[in-house]
DRENFI-940359 format. One record per residue (C-alpha): residue number from 1; residue in three letters; x, y negated, z negated. Coordinates in Angstrom, 3 decimals. Example, Ala and Ser with C-alpha at 12.3 -4.5 7.8 and 13.67 -1.06 7.14 Angstrom:
! residues 2
i, aa, px, py, pz
1, Ala, 12.300, 4.500, -7.800
2, Ser, 13.670, 1.060, -7.140
END
This chain:
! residues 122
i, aa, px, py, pz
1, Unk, 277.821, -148.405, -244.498
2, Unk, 276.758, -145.053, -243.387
3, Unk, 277.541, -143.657, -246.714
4, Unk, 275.279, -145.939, -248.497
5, Unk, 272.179, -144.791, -246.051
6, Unk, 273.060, -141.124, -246.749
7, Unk, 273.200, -141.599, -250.637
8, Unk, 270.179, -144.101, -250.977
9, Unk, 268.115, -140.872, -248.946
10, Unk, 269.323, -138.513, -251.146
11, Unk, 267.762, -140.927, -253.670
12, Unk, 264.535, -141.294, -252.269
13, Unk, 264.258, -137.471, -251.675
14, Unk, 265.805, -136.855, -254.775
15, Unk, 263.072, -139.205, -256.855
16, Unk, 260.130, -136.973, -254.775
17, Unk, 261.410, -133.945, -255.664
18, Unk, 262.151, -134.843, -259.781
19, Unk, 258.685, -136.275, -259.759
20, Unk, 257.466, -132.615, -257.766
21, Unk, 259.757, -130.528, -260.631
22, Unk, 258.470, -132.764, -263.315
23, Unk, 254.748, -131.385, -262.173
24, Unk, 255.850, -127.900, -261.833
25, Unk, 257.622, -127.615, -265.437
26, Unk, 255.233, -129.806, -267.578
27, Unk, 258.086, -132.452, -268.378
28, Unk, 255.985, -135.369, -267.366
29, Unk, 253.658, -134.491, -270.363
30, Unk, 256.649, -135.302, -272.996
31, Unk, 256.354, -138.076, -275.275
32, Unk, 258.517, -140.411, -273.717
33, Unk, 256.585, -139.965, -270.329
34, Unk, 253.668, -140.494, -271.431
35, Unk, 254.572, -143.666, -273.693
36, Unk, 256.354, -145.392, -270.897
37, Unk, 253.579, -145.057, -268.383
38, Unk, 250.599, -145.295, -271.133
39, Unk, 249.334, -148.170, -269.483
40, Unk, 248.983, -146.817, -266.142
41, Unk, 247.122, -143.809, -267.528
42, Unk, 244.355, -146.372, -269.568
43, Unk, 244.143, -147.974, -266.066
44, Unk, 243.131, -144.458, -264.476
45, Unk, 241.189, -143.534, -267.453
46, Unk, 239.310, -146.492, -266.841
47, Unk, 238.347, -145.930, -263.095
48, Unk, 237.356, -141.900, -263.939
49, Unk, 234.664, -143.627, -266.240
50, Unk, 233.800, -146.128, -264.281
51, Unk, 233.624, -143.300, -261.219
52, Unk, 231.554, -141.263, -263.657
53, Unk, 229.175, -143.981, -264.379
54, Unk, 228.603, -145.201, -260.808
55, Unk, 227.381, -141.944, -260.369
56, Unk, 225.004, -141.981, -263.090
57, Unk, 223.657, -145.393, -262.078
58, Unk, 223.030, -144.440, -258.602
59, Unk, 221.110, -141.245, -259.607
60, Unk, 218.614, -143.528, -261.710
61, Unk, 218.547, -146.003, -258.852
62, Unk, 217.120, -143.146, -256.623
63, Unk, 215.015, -141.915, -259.389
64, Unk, 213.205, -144.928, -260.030
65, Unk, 212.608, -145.409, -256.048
66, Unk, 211.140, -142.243, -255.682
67, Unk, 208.933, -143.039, -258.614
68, Unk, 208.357, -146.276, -257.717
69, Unk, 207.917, -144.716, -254.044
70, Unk, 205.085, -142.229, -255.633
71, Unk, 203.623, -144.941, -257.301
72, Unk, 202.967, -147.080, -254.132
73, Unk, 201.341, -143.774, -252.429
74, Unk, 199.121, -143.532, -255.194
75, Unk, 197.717, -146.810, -255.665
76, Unk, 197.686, -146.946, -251.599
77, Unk, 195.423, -143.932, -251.450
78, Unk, 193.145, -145.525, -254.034
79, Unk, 192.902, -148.680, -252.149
80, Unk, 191.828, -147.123, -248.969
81, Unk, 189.143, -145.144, -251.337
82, Unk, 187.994, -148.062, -252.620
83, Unk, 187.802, -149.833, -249.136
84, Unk, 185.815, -146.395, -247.731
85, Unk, 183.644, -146.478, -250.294
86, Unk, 182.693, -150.263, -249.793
87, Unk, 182.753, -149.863, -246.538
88, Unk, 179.456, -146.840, -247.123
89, Unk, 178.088, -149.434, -249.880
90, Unk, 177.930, -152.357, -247.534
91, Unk, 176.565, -150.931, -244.614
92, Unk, 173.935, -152.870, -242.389
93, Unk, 171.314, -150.032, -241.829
94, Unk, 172.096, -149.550, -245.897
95, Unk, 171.118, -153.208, -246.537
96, Unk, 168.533, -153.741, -244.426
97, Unk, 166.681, -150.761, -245.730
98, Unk, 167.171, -151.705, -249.519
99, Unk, 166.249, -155.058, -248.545
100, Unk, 163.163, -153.892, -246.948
101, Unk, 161.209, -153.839, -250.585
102, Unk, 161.570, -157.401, -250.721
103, Unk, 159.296, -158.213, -247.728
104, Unk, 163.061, -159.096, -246.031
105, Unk, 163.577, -158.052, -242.472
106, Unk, 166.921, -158.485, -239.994
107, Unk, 166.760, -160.678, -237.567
108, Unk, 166.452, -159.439, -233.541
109, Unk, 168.296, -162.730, -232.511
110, Unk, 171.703, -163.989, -233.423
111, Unk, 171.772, -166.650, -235.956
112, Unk, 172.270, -170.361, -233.940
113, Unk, 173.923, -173.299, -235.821
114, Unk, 172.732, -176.550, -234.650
115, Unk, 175.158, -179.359, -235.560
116, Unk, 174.218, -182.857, -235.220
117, Unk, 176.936, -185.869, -234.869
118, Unk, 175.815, -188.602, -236.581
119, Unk, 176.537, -192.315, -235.561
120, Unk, 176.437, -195.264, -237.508
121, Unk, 175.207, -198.155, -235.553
122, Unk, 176.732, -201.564, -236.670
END
């Protein structure tokens, strides 16, 4: 029993270091290497390009939200333009002096709604 331990570790070690050799000398790039594990090298192939194009996407992805980003400042500063500019259009004093050509004058008193309840007598 110990002799089958001792030869199945010389295996294992033996297997690393073939593969290690194999690296060092180029003998993994022979034909027959590369036909019997073709599949396995389409497989990594596969997840380079796939690697490749996450990258790509992800680049665009940040791209477009700084753009988009940009675009939101933009039409954010134009708003609160808009809203100043209003704001020095629609002014009370502003009004009330336009409005004075028209024989129209602001009030001194706050404006009082009177609301009266109606009941129907049957």
């Amino acid at each position: 029993m110990a002799k089958s331990t001792t030869s199945n570790k010389t295996t294992r070690k033996g297997g690393k270091t073939k593969a290690f050799t194999q690296i060092l000398n180029g003998e993994f790039l022979t034909k027959s290497f590369v036909l019997d594990n073709l599949s396995y090298i389409f497989f990594i192939m596969f997840l380079l390009i796939l690697l490749i194009s996450k990258g790509y996407y992800g680049k665009q992805l940040t791209k477009d939200t700084d753009t988009t980003q940009r675009n939101l400042d933009q039409h954010s500063a134009e708003f609160i333009e808009a809203k100043a500019r209003l704001e020095l259009v629609t002014r009370r004093f502003k009004m009330a002096e336009r409005l004075s050509g028209r024989q129209l004058k602001e009030t001194k008193n706050a404006t009082k709604v009177i609301r009266i309840k109606e009941r129907i007598n049957e």
